[in-house]
C-alpha positions, 0 to 999 in steps of 0.5 A: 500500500501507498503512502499518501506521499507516493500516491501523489508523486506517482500521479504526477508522473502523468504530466509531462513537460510543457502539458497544460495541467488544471488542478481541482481541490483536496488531495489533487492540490499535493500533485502540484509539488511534484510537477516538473517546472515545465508542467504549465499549470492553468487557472480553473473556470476559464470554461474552455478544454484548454488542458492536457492533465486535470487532476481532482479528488474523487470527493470532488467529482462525486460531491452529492452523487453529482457525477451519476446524475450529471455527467457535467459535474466533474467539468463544474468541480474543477471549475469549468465550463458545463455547455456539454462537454464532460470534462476540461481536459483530453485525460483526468486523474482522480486520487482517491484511498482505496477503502471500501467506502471510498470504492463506491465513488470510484464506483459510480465514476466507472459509470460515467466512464461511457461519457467520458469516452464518448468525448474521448477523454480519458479518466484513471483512478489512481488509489493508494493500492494501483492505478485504474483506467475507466473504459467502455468495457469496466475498471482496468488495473493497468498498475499495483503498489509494490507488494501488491496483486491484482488479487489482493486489489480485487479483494479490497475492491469488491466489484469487478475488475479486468487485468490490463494485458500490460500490468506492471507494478507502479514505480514513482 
């Protein structure tokens, strides 16, 4: 398991120099320390898709059940624009702890993954136990924590998840 440390500097790893970055609130704002100086970070509520990365908090996005009832939900809670577009960037990466109760947000995100994909966008999870892509087809572990299975991630998880062809353990 992560430490909350190495969760956030292993999101960080999904910005890359010049990419235009937005970030929403909570544990999203740790992200920030361990951009690289050549990550462009964007002011929130400009209401266009002007970022690479967003990052957020799974609180945020799922705040009062807002993203199963509304899929423009995550777009207003990272300040954004809601004229129809699901999101403000082309990839969002949620931060979440991988506790049950948490799991349920994650959750209701999986269902909102058909949206995100139809705006082609992309949407990961990462939590303290591995890294998740929501698709089309459900919740894929594309990584897990040192010490950690795909078994034990399942086992914690309680729903149904698919094994990423190219599995591999996180690095930070």
């Amino acid at each position: 398991m992560l430490t909350i440390e190495q969760l956030v500097r292993r999101a960080a790893r999904e910005a890359h120099d010049e990419n235009r970055v937005l970030i929403g609130a909570g544990l999203a704002q740790a992200v920030r320390a361990h951009l690289s100086e050549r990550v462009k970070i964007v002011p929130s509520g400009n209401g266009t898709k002007t970022a690479d990365v967003a990052f957020a908090s799974v609180d945020e996005v799922t705040e009062s059940d807002g993203i199963a009832r509304k899929p423009r939900a995550l777009a207003k809670s990272l300040g954004g624009s809601t004229n129809g577009r699901s999101l403000l960037a082309k990839r969002t990466i949620v931060l979440v702890s991988h506790a049950r109760e948490q799991w349920a947000s994650v959750e209701k995100l999986a269902r909102f993954a058909a949206e995100v994909i139809k705006n082609r966008e992309q949407l990961r999870v990462i939590t303290d136990l591995a890294v998740f892509d929501l698709t089309g087809n459900g919740v894929v572990i594309r990584e897990v924590a040192p010490g950690v299975s795909a078994r034990s991630v399942q086992e914690a998880t309680g729903a149904a998840l698919l094994a990423g062809p190219d599995l591999a353990e996180m690095t930070f």
